[in-house]
C-alpha positions as CSV (number, residue, x, y, z in Angstrom):
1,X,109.0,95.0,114.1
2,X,110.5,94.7,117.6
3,X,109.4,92.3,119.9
4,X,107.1,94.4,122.4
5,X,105.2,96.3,119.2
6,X,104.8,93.1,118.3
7,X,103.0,92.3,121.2
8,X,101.0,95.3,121.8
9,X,99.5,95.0,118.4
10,X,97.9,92.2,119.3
11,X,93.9,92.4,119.8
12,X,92.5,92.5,123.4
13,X,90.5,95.2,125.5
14,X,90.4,98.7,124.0
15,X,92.5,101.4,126.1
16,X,90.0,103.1,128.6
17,X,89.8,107.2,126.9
18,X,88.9,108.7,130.1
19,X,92.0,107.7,131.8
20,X,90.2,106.8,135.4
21,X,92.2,103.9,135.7
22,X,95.9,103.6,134.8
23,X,96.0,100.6,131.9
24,X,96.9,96.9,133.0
25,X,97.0,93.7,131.2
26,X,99.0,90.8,131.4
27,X,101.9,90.6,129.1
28,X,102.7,87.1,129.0
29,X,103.5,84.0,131.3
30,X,106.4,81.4,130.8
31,X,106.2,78.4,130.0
32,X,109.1,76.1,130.3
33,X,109.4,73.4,127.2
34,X,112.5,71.4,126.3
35,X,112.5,72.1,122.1
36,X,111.0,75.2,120.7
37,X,110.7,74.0,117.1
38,X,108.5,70.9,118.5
39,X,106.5,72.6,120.8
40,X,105.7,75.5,118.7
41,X,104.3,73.0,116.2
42,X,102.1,71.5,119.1
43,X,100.5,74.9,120.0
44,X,100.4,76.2,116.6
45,X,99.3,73.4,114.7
46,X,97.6,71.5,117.2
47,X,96.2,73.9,118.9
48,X,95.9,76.6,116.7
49,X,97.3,79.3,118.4
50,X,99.4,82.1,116.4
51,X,102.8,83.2,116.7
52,X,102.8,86.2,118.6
53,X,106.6,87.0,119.0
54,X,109.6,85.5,117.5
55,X,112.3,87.3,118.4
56,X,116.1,87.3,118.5
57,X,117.8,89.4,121.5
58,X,121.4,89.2,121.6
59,X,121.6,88.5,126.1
60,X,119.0,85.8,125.9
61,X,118.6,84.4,122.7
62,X,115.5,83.3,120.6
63,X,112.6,84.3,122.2
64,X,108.9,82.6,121.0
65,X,105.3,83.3,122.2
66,X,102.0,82.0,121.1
67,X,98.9,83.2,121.8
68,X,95.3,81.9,120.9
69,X,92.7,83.1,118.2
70,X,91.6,85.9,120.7
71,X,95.1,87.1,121.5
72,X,94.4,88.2,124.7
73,X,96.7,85.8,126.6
74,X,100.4,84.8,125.5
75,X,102.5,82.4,126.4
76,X,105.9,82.4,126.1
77,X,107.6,79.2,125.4
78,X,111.0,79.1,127.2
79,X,114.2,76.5,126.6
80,X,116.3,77.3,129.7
81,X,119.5,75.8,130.2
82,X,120.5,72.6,131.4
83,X,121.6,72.1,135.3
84,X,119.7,75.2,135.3
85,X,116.9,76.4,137.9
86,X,114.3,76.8,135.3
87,X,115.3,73.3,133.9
88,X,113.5,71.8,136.4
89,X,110.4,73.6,135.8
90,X,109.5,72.3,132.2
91,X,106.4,70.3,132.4
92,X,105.8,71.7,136.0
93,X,103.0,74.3,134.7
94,X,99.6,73.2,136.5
95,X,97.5,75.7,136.5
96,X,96.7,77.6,132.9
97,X,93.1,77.6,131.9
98,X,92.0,78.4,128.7
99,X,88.0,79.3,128.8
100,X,85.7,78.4,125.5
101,X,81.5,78.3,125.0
102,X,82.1,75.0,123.7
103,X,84.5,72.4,125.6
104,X,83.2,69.3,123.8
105,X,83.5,70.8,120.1
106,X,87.2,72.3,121.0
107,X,87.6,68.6,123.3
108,X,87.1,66.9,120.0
109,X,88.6,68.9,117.6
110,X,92.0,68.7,119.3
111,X,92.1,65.3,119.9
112,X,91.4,64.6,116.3
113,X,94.7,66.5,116.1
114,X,96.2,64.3,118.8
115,X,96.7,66.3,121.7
116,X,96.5,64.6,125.1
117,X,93.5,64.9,127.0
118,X,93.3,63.7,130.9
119,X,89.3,62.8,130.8
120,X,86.6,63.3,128.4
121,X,84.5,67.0,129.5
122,X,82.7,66.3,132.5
123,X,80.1,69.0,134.4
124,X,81.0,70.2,137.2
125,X,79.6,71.3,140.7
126,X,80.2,75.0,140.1
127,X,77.7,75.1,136.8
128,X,80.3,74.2,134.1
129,X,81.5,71.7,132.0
130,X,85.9,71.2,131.7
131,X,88.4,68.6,131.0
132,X,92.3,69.7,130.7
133,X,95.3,68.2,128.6
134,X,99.2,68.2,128.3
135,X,101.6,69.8,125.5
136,X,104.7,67.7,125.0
137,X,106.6,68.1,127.9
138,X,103.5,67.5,130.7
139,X,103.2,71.5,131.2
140,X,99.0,70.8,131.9
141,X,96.0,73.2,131.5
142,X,92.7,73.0,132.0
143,X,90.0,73.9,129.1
144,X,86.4,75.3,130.7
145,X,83.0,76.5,129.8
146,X,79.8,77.9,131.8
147,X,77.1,79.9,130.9
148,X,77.8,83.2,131.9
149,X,80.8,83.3,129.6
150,X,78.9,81.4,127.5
151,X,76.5,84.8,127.5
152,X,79.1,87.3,127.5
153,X,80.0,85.5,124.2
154,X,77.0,85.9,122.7
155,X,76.5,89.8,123.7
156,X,80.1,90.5,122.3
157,X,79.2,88.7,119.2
158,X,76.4,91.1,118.7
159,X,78.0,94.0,119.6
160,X,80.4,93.2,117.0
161,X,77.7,92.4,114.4
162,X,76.1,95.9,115.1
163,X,79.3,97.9,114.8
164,X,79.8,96.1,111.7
165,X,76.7,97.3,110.6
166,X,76.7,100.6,111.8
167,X,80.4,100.7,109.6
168,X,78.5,98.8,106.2
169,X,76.0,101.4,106.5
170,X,78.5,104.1,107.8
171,X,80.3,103.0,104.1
172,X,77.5,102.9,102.5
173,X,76.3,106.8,103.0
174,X,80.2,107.9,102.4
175,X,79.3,106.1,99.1
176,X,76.5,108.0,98.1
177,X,77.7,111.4,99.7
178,X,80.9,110.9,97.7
179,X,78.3,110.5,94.4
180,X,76.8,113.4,95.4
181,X,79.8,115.2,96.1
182,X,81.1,114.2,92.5
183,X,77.9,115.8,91.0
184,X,79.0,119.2,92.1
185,X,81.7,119.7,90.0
186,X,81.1,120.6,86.6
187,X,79.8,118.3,84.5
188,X,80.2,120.1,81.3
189,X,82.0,122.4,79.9
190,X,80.7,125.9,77.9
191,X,82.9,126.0,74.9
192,X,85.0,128.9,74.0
193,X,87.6,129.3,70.3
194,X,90.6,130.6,72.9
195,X,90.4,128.9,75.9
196,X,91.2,125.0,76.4
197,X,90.8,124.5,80.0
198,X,90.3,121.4,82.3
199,X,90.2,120.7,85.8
200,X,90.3,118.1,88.4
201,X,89.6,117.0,92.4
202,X,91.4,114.0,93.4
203,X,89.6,113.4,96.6
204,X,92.0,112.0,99.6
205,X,88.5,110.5,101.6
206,X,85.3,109.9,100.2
207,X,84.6,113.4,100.2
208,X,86.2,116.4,101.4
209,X,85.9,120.6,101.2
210,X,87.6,121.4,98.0
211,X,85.5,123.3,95.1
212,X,86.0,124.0,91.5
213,X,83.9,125.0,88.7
214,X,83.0,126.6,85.7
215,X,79.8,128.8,85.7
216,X,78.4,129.9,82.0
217,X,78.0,133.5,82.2
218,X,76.7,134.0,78.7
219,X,77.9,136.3,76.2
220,X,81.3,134.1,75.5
221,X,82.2,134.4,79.1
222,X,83.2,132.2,81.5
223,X,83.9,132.5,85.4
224,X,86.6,130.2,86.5
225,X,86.4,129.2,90.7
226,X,88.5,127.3,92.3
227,X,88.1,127.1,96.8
228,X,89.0,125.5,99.7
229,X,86.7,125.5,103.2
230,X,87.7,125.0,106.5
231,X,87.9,121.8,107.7
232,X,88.0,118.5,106.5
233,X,85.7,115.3,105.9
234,X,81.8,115.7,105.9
235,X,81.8,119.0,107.6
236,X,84.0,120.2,104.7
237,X,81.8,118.9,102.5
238,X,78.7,120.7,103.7
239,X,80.4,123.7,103.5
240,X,81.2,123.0,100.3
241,X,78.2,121.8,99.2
242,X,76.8,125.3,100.8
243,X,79.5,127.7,98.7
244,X,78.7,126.0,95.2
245,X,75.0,126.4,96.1
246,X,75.6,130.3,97.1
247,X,77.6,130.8,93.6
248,X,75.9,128.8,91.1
249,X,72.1,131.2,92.2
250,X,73.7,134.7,92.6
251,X,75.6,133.8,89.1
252,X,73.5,135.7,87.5
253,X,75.1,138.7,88.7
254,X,78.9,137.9,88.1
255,X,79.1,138.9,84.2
256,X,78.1,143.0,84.9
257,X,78.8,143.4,88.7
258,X,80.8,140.6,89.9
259,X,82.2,142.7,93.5
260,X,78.5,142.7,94.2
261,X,77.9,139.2,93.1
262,X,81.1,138.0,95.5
263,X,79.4,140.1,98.5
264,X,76.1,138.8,97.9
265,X,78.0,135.0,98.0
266,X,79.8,136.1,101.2
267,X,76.4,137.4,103.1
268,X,75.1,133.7,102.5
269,X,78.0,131.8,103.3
270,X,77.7,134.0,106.3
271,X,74.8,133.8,107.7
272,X,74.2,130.0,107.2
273,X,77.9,128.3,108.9
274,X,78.9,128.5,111.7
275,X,81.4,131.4,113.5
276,X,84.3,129.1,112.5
277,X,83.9,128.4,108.8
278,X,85.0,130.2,106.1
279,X,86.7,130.0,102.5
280,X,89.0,130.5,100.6
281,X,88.3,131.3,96.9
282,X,89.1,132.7,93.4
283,X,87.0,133.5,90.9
284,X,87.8,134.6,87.5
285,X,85.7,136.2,84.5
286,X,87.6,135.1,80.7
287,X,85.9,137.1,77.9
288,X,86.4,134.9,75.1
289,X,86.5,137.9,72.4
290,X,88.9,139.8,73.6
291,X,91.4,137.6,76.3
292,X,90.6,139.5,79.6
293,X,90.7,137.7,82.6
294,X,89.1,139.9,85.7
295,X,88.9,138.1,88.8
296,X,89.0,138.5,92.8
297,X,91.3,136.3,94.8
298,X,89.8,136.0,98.2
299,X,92.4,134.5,100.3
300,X,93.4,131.9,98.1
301,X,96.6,130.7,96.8
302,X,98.0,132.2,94.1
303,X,97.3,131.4,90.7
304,X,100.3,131.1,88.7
305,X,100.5,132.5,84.9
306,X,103.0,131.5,83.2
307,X,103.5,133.8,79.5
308,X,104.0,132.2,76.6
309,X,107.7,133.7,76.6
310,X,109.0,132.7,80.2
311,X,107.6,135.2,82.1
312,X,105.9,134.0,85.5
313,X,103.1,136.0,87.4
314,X,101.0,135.1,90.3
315,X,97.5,137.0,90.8
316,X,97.7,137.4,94.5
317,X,94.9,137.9,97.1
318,X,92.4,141.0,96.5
319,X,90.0,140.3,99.3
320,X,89.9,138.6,102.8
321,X,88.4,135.0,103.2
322,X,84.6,134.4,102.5
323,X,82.4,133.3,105.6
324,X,84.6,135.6,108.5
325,X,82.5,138.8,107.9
326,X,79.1,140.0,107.2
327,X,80.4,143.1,105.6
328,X,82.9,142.5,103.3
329,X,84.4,144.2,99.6
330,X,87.2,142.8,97.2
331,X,89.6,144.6,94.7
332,X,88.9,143.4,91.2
333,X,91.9,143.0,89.0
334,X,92.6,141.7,85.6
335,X,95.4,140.1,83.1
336,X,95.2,140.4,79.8
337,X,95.9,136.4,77.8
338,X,97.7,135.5,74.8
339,X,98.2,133.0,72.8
340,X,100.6,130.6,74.7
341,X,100.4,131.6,78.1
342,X,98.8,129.0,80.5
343,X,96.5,129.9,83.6
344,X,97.3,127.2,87.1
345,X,94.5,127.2,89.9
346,X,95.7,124.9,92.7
347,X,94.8,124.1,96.1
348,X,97.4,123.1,99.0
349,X,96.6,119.4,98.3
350,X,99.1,120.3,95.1
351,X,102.0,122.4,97.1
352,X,101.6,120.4,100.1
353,X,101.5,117.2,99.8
354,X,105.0,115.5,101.0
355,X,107.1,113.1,100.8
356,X,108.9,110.4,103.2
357,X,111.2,113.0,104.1
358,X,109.2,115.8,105.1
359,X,109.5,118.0,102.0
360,X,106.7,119.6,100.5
361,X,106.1,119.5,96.9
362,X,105.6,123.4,96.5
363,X,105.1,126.0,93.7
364,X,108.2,125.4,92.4
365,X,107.8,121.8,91.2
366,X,104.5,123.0,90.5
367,X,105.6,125.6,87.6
368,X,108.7,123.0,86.7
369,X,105.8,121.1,85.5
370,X,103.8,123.6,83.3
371,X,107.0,124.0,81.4
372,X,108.1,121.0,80.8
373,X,104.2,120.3,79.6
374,X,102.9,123.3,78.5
375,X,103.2,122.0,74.6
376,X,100.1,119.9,76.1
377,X,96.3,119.8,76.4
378,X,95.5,121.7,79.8
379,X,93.9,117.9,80.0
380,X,97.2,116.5,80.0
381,X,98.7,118.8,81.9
382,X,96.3,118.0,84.9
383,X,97.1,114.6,84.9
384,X,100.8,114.8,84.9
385,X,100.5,117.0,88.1
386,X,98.4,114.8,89.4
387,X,100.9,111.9,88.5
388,X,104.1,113.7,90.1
389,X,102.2,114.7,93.3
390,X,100.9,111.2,93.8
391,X,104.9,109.8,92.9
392,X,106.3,112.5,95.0
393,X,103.8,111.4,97.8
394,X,103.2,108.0,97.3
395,X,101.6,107.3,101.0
396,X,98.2,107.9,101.9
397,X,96.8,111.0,100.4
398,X,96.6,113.6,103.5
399,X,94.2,116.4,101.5
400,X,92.2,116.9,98.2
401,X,94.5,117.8,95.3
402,X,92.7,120.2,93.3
403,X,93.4,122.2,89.8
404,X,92.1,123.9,87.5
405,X,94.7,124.3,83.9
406,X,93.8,126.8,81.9
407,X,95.9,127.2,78.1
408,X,94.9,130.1,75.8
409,X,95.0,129.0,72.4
410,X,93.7,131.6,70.1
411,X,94.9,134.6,68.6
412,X,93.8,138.1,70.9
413,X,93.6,141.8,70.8
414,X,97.4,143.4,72.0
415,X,95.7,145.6,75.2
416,X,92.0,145.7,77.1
417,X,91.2,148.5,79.0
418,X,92.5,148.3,82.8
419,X,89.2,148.2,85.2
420,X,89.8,150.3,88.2
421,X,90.0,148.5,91.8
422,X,87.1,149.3,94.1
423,X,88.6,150.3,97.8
424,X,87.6,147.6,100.3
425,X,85.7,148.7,103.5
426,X,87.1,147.6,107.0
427,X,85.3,144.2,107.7
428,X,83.2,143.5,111.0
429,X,84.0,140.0,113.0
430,X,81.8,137.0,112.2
431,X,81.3,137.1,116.1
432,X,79.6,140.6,116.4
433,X,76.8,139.5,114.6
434,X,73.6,140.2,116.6
C-alpha cells in the first residue's frame, strides 16, 4: 500500500454525503527527532501510538508517522540532515496537545513506562485538569482533560454502543430471514424411476432473489422452476418469497392447463409488486411414464440439454418476463428425454460470475462441465459447478449461483405427441394499470 492510502485509511470523521462543505482534515504535522528507530520505540511502545506510515520514497528517503489509538492526528517523525535548517528544530516542538477523559490514569500509566513528565496533573483555571512531557529529543506536548470532552466521550461511546446494536440485531434478523429463506426451497423431493435430479442456491448474502423448486403435480409428474427477480438483497427476497407463494397455490392448475396456471401466477405477481419488479422464470412439466418435458421459458436463460450422443439444445424464451404485465400469454413447448441426456437450469450467478481478469465464466464452461461429469449423479454434477465457479471466482461472491441438474436415467417411449403453441396476445404496460 502506498504511503497516502495508507494514511487515509486511517479512522477519523466520516466524509460529509451531502457535500455542503468541501472535506478538510489535517494530514499530518512534523516533528523533528534525531533517530527514528529510537523514537519510534518511544511513541509506539511508550506511548502507544501505531505506525501509521512507513514508507520509502526514493527523493527523501524513509519516511515514518505515528498516530494515537484514535488515529485522527499523525505525526510524522523527521531526521533532517545535519548543518541543516530543520536540524535545528529537533526538540523545538512546544505546542502539541494531546486531549484524554482521564489525564491522571494516562499521567500514570506512561510514567510507569518511563516517559518524562514536567509536573504531576494539576487543575487548571479554565475548568480542566493537564500536565505535559518530553519524547527523547525535548520535542514537548501537553496532555489535557475537561468535562465537556469528557461528555462528548461519553455520547460517542454510546452512539457507538447503539450502532453496534442496531448491527447485532441488524445480523441477527438477516439470520433468521436467511432460515426462512432456506425453508423455501424444496425440502423434499417426489420420486420418479427416470429422473435423478438435484438442485442448489449458493446464496452470495444472507438472502437474495433467486428461486428454484420442485412442485408434485401428481400422476408421476413433476414441474421443474427455476427464477430470478429483480433486484438484490431483502427486496429480492420479498419478491421471491412472493413468486414461490404465487406458484406453490395456483399449482393445482399446472398438470392439465399450465398457460393458464403461468397467467394466473403472473396476475398475482402483478398486482402485489411494485411497477418495477418482475421475473424471470422457467417452468417445466416431466411426465415420468413417457419422458415429455413441456415447459414455458419466461425470460429466462436458457436451459441447456445436452443428448446423450453429443448433441446440444437450448429451450429458449416462450414468453416475456412475469410481473411487467397484467395481461400476459406464453408458448408452451416440449422435448422429448432419453436415457442419457441431462437437463441444466442456471441462473446468471453460474455464467456470470468472473474472475480477476474480467472474464465471465459463461455457457461454455458451463456445458464443458456437464460432459466431462455427466457419467455423475445430477448431485455430483451440482457440486462440481458449484466448485469451478467458486475457483474461477474465488473473491467475494457478487450474485446467487443457482441450478437445477436434471439426468434421465430410465428407459422411454421413441416419440410423444407434439403439443401445439398457443399464440401470445400483445401485452399491456405494468404502468397503465388503473
Amino acid at each position: 500500500m502506498s504511503g497516502f492510502s495508507q494514511l487515509s485509511s486511517l479512522g477519523a470523521e466520516p466524509i460529509r454525503l451531502d457535500r455542503q462543505d468541501p472535506y478538510l482534515r489535517l494530514l499530518w504535522i512534523n516533528v523533528f527527532v534525531r533517530d527514528l528507530e529510537r523514537s519510534l520505540q518511544f511513541y509506539r511502545d511508550q506511548l502507544g501510538f501505531r505506525v501509521a506510515l512507513d514508507y520509502s520514497y526514493d527523493s527523501v528517503g524513509r519516511v515514518l508517522a505515528v498516530a494515537p489509538p484514535d488515529g485522527r492526528a499523525v505525526l510524522a517523525l523527521v531526521t533532517p540532515k545535519r548543518n541543516s535548517a530543520e536540524a535545528k528544530l529537533i526538540g523545538r516542538c512546544r505546542h502539541g496537545v494531546f486531549v484524554t477523559e482521564d489525564v491522571v490514569a494516562k499521567f500514570e500509566e506512561w510514567r510507569m513506562r518511563g516517559v518524562h513528565f514536567h509536573h504531576p496533573p494539576q487543575t487548571t483555571l479554565w475548568g480542566g485538569i493537564f500536565t505535559s512531557f518530553d519524547d527523547l529529543d525535548g520535542n514537548s506536548f501537553a496532555l489535557v482533560s475537561r468535562d465537556n470532552f469528557v461528555r462528548e466521550i461519553e455520547a460517542e461511546r454510546r452512539a457507538a454502543a447503539e450502532q453496534q446494536e442496531a448491527e447485532r440485531m441488524r445480523a441477527q434478523e438477516l439470520e433468521i430471514a436467511k432460515q426462512v429463506q432456506a425453508r423455501l426451497f424444496p425440502q423434499t423431493l417426489p420420486p420418479l424411476k427416470t429422473l435423478d435430479y438435484a438442485g442448489i442456491c449458493a446464496q452470495a448474502r444472507e438472502v437474495g432473489g433467486d428461486y428454484y423448486d420442485f412442485l408434485h403435480l401428481g400422476a408421476d409428474r413433476l414441474g421443474m422452476v427455476i427464477g430470478d427477480t429483480s433486484g438484490k438483497g431483502i427486496g429480492a427476497a420479498l419478491l421471491m418469497a412472493n413468486l414461490q407463494a404465487n406458484l406453490r397455490s395456483q399449482s393445482a392448475t399446472a398438470l392439465h392447463q399450465p398457460q393458464r396456471f403461468l397467467q394466473s401466477v403472473n396476475r398475482l405477481f402483478f398486482e402485489n409488486t411494485t411497477d418495477s419488479a418482475y421475473a424471470t422464470l422457467f417452468f417445466g412439466e416431466y411426465d415420468d411414464a413417457s419422458g415429455r418435458l413441456r415447459y414455458v421459458n419466461c425470460g429466462h436463460y436458457p436451459p441447456i440439454l445436452l443428448r446423450a450422443g453429443g448433441e446440444l439444445e437450448r429451450l429458449d424464451s416462450t414468453s416475456t418476463v412475469l410481473g411487467l404485465f397484467p395481461e400476459w400469454d406464453c408458448a408452451l413447448k416440449q422435448r422429448l428425454l432419453a436415457a442419457g441426456d441431462i437437463l441444466a437450469l442456471y441462473t446468471d450467478g453460474v455464467s456470470e460470475s468472473f474472475n480477476d481478469q474480467g472474464e465471465e465464466f459463461g455457457e461454455e464452461r458451463l456445458i464443458e462441465l456437464l460432459l466431462r461429469n455427466r457419467e455423475l449423479s445430477s448431485q455430483a454434477i451440482l457440486q462440481a459447478v458449484v466448485d469451478e465457479v467458486r475457483r474461477f471466482s474465488p473473491r467475494q461472491q457478487h450474485d446467487d449461483i443457482t441450478l437445477i441438474v436434471a439426468k434421465c436415467v430410465g428407459e422411454l417411449p421413441a416419440s410423444v405427441l407434439r403439443l401445439p403453441a398457443k399464440s401470445r396476445s400483445k401485452p399491456k404496460s405494468k404502468s397503465s394499470r388503473g
